[in-house]
Backbone as a ProteinNet text record, in pm:
[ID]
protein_1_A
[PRIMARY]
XXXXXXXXXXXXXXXXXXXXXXXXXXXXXXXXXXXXXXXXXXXXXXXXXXXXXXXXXXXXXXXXXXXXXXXXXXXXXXXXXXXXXXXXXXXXXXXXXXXXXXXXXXXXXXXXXXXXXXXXXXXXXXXXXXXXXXXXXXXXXXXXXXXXXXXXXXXXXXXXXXXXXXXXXXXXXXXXXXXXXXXXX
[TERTIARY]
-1738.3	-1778	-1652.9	-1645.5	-1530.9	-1547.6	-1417.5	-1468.5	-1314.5	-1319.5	-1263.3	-1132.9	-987.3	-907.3	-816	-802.6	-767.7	-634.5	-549.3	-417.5	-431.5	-403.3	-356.7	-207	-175.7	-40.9	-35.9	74	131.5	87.6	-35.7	-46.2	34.8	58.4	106.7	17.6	-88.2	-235.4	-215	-149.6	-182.3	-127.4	-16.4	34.2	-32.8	-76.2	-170.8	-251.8	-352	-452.8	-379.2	-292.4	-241.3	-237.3	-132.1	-151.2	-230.8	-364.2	-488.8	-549.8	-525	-610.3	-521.9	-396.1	-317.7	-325	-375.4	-420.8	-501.5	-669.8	-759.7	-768	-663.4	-635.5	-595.7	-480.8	-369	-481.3	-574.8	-673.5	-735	-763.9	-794.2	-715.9	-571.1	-503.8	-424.2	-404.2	-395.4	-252.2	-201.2	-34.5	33.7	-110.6	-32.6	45.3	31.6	111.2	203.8	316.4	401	448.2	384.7	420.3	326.6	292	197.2	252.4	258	359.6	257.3	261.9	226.1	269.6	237.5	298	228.2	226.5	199.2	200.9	166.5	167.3	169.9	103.5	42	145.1	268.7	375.2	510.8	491.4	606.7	612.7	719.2	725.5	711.6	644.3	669.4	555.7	519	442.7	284.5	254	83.3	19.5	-60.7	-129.2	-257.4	-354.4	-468.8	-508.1	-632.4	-635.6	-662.4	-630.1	-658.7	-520	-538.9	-396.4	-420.4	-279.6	-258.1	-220.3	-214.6	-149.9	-119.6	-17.4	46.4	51.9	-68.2	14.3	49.8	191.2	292.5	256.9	165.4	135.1	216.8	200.9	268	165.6	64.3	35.4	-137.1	-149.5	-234.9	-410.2	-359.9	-447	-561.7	-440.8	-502.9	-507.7	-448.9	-552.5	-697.8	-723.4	-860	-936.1	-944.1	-996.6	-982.9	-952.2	-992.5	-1069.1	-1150.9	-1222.5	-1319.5	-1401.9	-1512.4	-1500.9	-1343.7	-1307.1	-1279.8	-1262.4	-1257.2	-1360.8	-1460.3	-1590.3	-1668.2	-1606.8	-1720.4	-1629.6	-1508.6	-1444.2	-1489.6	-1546.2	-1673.8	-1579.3	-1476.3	-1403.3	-1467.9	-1462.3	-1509.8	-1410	-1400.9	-1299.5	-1302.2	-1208.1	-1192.9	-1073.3	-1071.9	-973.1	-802.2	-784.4	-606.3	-660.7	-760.8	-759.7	-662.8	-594.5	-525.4	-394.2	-393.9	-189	-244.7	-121.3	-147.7	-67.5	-114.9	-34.6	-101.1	-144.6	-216.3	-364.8	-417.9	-565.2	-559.2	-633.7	-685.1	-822	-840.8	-953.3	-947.9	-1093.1	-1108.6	-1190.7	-1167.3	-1286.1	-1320.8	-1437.3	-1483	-1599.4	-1563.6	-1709.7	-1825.2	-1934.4	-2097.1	-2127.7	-2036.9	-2060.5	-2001.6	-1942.3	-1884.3	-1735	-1662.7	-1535.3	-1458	-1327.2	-1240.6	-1137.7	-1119.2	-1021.1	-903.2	-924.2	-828.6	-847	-722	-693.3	-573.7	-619.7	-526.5	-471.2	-335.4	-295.1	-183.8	-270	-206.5	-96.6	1.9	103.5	195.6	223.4	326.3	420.4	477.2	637	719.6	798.2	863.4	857.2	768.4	701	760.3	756.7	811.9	675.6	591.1	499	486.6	532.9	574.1	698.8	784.7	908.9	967.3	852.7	841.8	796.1	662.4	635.2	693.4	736.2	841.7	983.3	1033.4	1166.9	1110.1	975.4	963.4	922.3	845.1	832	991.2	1070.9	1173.4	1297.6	1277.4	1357.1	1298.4	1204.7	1115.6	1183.2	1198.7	1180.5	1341.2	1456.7	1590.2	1575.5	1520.8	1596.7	1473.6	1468.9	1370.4	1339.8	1447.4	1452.5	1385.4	1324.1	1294	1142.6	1126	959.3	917.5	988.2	902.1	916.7	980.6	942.1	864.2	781.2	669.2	556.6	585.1	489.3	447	557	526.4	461.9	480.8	417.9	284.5	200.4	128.4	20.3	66.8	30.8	5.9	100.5	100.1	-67.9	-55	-139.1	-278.1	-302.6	-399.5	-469.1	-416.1	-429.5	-433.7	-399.1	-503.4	-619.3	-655.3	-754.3	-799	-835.3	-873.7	-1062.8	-1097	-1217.7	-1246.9	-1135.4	-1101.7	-1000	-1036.9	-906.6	-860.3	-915.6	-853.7	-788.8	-843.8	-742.1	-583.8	-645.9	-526.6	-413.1	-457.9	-384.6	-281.9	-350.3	-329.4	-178.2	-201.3	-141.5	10.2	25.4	113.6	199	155.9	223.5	295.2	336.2	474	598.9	616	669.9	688.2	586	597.9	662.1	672.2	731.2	856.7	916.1	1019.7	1112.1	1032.5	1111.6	1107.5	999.1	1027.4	1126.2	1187.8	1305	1426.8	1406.8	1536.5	1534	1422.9	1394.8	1449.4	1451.5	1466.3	1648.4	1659.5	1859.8	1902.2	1854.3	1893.5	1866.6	1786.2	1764.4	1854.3	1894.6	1972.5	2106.1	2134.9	2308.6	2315.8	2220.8	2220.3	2200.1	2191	2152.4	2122.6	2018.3	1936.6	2014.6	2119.9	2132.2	1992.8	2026.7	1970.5	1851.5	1879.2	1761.2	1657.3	1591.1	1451.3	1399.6	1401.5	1349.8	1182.9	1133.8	1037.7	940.9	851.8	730.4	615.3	685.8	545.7	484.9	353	249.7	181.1
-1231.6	-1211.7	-1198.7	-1254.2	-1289.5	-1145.4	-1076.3	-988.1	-1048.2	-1027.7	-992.4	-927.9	-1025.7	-938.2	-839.5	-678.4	-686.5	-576.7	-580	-548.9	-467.8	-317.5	-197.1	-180.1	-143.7	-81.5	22.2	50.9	138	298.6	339.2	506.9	560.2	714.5	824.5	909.7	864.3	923.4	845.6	774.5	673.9	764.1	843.2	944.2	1066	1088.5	1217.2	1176.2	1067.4	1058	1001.9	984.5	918.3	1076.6	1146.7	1306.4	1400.9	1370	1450.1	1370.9	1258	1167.9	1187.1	1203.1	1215.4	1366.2	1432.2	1617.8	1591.5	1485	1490	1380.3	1310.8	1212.6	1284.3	1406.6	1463.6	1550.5	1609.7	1684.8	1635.3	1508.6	1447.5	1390.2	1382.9	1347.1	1414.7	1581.2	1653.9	1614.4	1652	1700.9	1557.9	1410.1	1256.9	1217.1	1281.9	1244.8	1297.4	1170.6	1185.1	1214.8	1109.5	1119.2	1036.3	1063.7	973.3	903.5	781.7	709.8	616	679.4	579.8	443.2	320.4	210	125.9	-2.2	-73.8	-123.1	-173.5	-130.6	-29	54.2	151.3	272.9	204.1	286	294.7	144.9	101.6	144.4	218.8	289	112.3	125.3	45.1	-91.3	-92.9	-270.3	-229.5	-357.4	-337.9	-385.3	-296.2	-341.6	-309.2	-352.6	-301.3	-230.6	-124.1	-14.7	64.5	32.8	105.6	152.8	259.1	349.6	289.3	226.2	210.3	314.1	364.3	474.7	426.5	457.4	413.2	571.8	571.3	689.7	642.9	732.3	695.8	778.7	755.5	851	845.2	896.1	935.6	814.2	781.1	737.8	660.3	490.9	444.6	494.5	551.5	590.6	666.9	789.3	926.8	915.1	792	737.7	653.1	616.3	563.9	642.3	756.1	867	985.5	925.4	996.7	911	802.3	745.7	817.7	911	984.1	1053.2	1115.4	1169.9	1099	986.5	882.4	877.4	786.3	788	954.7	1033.9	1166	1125.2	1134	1095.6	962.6	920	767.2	631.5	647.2	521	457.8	321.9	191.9	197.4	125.2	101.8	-43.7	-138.9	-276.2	-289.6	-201.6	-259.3	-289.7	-381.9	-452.8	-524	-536.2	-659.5	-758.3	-829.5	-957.1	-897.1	-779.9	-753.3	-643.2	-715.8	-658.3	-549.7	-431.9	-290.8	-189.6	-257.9	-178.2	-145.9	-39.5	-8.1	29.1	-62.6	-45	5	97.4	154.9	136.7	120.4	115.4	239.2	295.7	373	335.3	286.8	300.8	386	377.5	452.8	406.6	505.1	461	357.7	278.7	172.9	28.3	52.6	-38	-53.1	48.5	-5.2	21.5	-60.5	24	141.3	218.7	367	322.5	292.1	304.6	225.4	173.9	88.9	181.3	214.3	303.8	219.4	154.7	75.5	175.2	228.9	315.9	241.9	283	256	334.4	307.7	398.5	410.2	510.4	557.9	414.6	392.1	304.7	143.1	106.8	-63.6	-116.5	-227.1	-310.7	-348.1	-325.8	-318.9	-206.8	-73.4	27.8	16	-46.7	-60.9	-202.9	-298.3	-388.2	-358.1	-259.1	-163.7	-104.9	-2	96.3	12.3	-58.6	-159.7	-241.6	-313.9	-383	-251.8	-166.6	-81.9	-13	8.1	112.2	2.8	-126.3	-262.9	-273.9	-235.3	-273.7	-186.5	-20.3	104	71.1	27.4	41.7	-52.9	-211.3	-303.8	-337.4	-290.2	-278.1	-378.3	-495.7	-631.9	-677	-686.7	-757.4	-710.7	-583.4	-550.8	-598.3	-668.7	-689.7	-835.8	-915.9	-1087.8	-1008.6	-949.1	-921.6	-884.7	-831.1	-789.4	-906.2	-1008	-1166.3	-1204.6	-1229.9	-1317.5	-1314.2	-1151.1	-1046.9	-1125.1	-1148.5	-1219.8	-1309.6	-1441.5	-1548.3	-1618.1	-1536.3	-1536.6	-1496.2	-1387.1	-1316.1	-1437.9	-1524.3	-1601.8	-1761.3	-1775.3	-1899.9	-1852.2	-1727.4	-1717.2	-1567.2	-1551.3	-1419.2	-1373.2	-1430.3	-1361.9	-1370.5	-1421.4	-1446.2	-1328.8	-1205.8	-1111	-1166.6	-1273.9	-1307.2	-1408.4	-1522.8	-1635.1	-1568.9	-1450.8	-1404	-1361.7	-1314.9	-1277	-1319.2	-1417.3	-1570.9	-1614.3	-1668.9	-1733.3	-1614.7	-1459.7	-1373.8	-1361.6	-1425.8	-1418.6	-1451.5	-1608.9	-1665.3	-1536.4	-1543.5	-1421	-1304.3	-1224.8	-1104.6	-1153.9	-1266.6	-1241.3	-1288.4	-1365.9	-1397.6	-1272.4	-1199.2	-1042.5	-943.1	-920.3	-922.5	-933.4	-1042.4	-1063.7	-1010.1	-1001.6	-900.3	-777.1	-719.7	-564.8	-603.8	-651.6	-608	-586.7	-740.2	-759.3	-641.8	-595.8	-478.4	-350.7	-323.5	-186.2	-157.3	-298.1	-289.6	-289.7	-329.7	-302.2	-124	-75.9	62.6	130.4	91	168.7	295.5	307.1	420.9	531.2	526	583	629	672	722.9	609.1	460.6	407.9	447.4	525.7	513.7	637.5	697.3	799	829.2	899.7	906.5	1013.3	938.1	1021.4	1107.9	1224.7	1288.8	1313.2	1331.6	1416.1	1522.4
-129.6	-266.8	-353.8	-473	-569.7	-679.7	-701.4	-810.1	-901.3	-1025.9	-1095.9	-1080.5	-1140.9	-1084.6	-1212.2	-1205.1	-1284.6	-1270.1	-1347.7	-1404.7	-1535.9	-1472.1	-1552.4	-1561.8	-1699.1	-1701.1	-1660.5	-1602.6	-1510.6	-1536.9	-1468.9	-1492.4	-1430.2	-1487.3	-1398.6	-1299.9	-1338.8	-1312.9	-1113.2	-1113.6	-956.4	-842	-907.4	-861.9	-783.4	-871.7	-869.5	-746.8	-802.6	-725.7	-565.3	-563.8	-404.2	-315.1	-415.4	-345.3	-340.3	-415.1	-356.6	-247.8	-246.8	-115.3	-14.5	-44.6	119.8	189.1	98.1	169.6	226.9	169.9	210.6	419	383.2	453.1	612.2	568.1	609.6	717.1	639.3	728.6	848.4	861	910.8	1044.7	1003.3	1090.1	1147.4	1098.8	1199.7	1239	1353.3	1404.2	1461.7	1396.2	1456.3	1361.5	1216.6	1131.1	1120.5	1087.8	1067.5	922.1	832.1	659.1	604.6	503.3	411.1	302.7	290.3	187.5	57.6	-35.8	-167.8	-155	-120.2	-121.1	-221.7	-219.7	-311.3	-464.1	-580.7	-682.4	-834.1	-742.5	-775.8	-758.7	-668.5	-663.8	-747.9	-772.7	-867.8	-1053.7	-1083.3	-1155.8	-1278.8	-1445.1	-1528.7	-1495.4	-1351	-1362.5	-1346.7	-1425.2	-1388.5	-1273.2	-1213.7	-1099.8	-1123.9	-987.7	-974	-962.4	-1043.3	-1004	-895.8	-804.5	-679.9	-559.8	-543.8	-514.7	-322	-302.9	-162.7	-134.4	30	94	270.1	291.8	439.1	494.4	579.3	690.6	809	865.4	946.9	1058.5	1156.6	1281.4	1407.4	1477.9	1586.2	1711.9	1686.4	1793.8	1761.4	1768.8	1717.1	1791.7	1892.2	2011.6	1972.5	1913.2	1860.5	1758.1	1658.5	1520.6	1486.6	1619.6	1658.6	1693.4	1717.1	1783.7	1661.9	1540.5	1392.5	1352.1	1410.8	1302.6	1225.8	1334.6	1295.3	1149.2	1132.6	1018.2	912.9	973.2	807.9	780.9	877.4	825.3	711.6	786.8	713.9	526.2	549.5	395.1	362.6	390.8	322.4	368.6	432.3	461.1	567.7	504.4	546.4	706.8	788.8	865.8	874.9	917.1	895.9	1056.8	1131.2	1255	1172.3	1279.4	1205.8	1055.9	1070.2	903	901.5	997	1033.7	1014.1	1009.4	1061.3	1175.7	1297.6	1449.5	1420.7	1460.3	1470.8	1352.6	1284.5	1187.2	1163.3	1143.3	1089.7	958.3	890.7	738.8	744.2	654.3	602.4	425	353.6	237.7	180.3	84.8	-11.4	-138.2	-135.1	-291.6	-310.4	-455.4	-524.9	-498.5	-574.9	-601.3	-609.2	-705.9	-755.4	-700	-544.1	-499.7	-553.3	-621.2	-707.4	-565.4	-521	-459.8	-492.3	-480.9	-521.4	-413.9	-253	-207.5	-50.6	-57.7	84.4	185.4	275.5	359.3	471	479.8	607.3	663.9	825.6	888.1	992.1	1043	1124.2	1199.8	1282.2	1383.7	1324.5	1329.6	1310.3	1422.9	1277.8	1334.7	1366.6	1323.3	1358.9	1228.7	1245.4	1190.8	1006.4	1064.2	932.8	821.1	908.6	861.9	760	830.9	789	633.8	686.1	564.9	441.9	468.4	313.3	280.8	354.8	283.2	222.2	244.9	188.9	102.8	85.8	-59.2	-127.1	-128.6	-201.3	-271	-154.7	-223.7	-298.3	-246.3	-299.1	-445.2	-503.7	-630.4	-692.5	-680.6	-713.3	-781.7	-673.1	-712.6	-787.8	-768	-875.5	-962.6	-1098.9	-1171.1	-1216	-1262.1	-1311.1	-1165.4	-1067.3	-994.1	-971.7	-1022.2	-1033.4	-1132.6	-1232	-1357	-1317.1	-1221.6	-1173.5	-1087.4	-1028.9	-976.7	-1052.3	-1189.6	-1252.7	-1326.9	-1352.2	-1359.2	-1340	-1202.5	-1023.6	-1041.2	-1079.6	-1070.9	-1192.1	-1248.6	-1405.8	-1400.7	-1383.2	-1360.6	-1227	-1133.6	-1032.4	-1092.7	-1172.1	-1236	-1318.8	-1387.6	-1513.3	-1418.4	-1285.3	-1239	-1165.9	-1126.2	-1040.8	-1101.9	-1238.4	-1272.6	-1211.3	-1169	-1139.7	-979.8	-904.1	-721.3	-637.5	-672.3	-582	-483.1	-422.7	-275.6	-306.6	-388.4	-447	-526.3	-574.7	-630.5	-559.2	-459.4	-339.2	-279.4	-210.3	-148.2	-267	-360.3	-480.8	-491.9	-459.4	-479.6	-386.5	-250.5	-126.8	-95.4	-110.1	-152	-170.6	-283.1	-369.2	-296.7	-255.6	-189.3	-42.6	10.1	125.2	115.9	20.6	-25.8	-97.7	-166.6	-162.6	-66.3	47.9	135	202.5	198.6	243.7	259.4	151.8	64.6	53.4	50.9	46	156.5	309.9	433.1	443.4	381.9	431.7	302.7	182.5	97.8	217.2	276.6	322.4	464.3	482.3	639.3	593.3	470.3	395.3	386.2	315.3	297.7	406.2	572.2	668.9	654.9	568.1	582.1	485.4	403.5	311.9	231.1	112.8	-28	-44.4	13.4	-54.8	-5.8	52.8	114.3	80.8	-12.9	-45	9.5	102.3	132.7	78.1	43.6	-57.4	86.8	120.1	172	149.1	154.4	94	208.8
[MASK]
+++++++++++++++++++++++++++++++++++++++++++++++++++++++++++++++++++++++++++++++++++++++++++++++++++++++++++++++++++++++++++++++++++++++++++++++++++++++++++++++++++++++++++++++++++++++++

């Protein structure tokens, strides 16, 4: 099913709501977590995204994150398995009304999927001129396929894995310096 894709300027409000969902999240997951990370759009300070707040938790062990499903489910999350990236479990929440609020892609401490979000995310954060050719990308993509989230998607990917890129060879110059500021919750 095709919805509508749409692009908010940048709240402070995305904030908020990432760190009341990662307490609620956090309960749930108990002594496997490691950290809960704001990723996605919704993280990047200045660009417009969709309204719906991503969140990456970083567990200790995918085992004993399958064996929380029960607790997602009671917090109304959908579960979806890997959702076509191996190593990861995504879960969704939306409202009453079918809206999504939130996509949760969980990961081990340490994997390499773990490690690609957190570096485009913190690659956006340092070079600001390069979130706003994303907030572009973001646009540009929005305005051939505005009523297809998945065409839109599809159409942004290019781009995101091409910075990708660079978040990666930027975050391996800084070996783990100052750039990676990690957002716990």
């Amino acid at each position: 099913m095709s919805t509508p894709v749409e692009l908010d300027p940048h709240s402070s409000t995305w904030a908020e709501l990432a760190t009341r969902e990662s307490a609620r999240l956090a309960a749930v997951l108990g002594d496997n977590l490691v950290a809960i990370h704001h990723i996605g759009s919704t993280s990047i300070p200045g660009i417009r995204a969709k309204p719906l707040v991503d969140l990456m938790p970083e567990v200790l062990s995918l085992e004993r994150l399958d064996q929380a499903e029960p607790g997602f489910l009671k917090l109304g999350y959908e579960q979806c398995g890997e959702f076509g990236i191996p190593g990861r479990r995504f879960c969704m929440l939306s409202d009453s009304a079918g809206r999504r609020l939130y996509n949760v892609h969980c990961f081990e401490t340490g994997t390499l999927g773990l490690q690609r979000h957190l570096a485009f995310r913190d690659y956006l954060r340092a070079h600001p001129e390069r979130a706003r050719e994303y907030e572009a990308e973001k646009i540009r993509c929005q305005q051939l396929h505005p009523d297809d989230t998945r065409a839109y998607s599809l159409a942004k990917d290019p781009w995101i894995k091409a910075a990708e890129r660079d978040a990666l060879a930027w975050r391996s110059e800084l070996r783990g310096s100052e750039c990676c500021a990690i957002d716990v919750f």
